[in-house]
N, C-alpha and C positions, 0 to 999 in steps of 0.2 A: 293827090294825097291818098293813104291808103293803109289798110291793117293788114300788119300780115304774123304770123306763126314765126316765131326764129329759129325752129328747128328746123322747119317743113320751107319755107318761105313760102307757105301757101298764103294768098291773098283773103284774107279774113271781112276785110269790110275797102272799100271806093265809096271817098266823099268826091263829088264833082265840084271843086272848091281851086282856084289858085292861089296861094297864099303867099302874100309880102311876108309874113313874119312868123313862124312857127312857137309857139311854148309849151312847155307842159309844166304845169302847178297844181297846187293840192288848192285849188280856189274853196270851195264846198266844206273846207274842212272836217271831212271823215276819212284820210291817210289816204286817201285812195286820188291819184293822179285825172286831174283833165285837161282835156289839148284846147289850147287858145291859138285860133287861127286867126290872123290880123290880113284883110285883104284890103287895100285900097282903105277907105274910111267904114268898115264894116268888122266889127268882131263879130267872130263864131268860137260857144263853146260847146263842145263836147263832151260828155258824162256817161259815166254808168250810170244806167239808172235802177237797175239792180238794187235788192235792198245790202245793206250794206253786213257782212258777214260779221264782224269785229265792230259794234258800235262802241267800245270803250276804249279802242287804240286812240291813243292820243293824236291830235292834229299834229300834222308832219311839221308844220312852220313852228310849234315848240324846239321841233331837233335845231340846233344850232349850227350845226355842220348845213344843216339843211338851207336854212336863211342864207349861210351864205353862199352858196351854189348858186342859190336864186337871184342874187344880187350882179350878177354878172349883165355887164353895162356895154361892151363890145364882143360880139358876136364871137372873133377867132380868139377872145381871149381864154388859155387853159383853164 
């Protein structure tokens, strides 16, 4: 698993991690996304831990389009 640049595809950050299960949510609630990695019976999350730029943008799970993206319950579904 791995960060990479989307312009450049330079590889930005290698977590040494195999992961069953991939997600990304705004768990932390400050609009800003983190990677939930489900391995076997172990979660790993991932954070910025940066201070947060924008402390008054509202929590992403307010957006309503946003809930339900997140809602998505089978993997290949669009």
């Amino acid at each position: 698993m791995s960060l990479f640049e989307p312009l450049s595809g330079r590889f930005v950050l290698v977590f040494k991690n195999e992961a069953d299960r991939l997600y990304v949510a705004d768990v932390s609630g400050d609009w800003r996304e983190e990677i939930l990695v489900l391995s076997g019976n172990h979660l790993h999350v991932y954070e910025n831990t940066a201070a947060n730029p924008r402390p008054d943008q509202p929590r992403l799970w307010e957006n309503r389009n946003y809930r339900r993206l997140k809602q998505c319950h089978n993997y290949y579904s669009p």
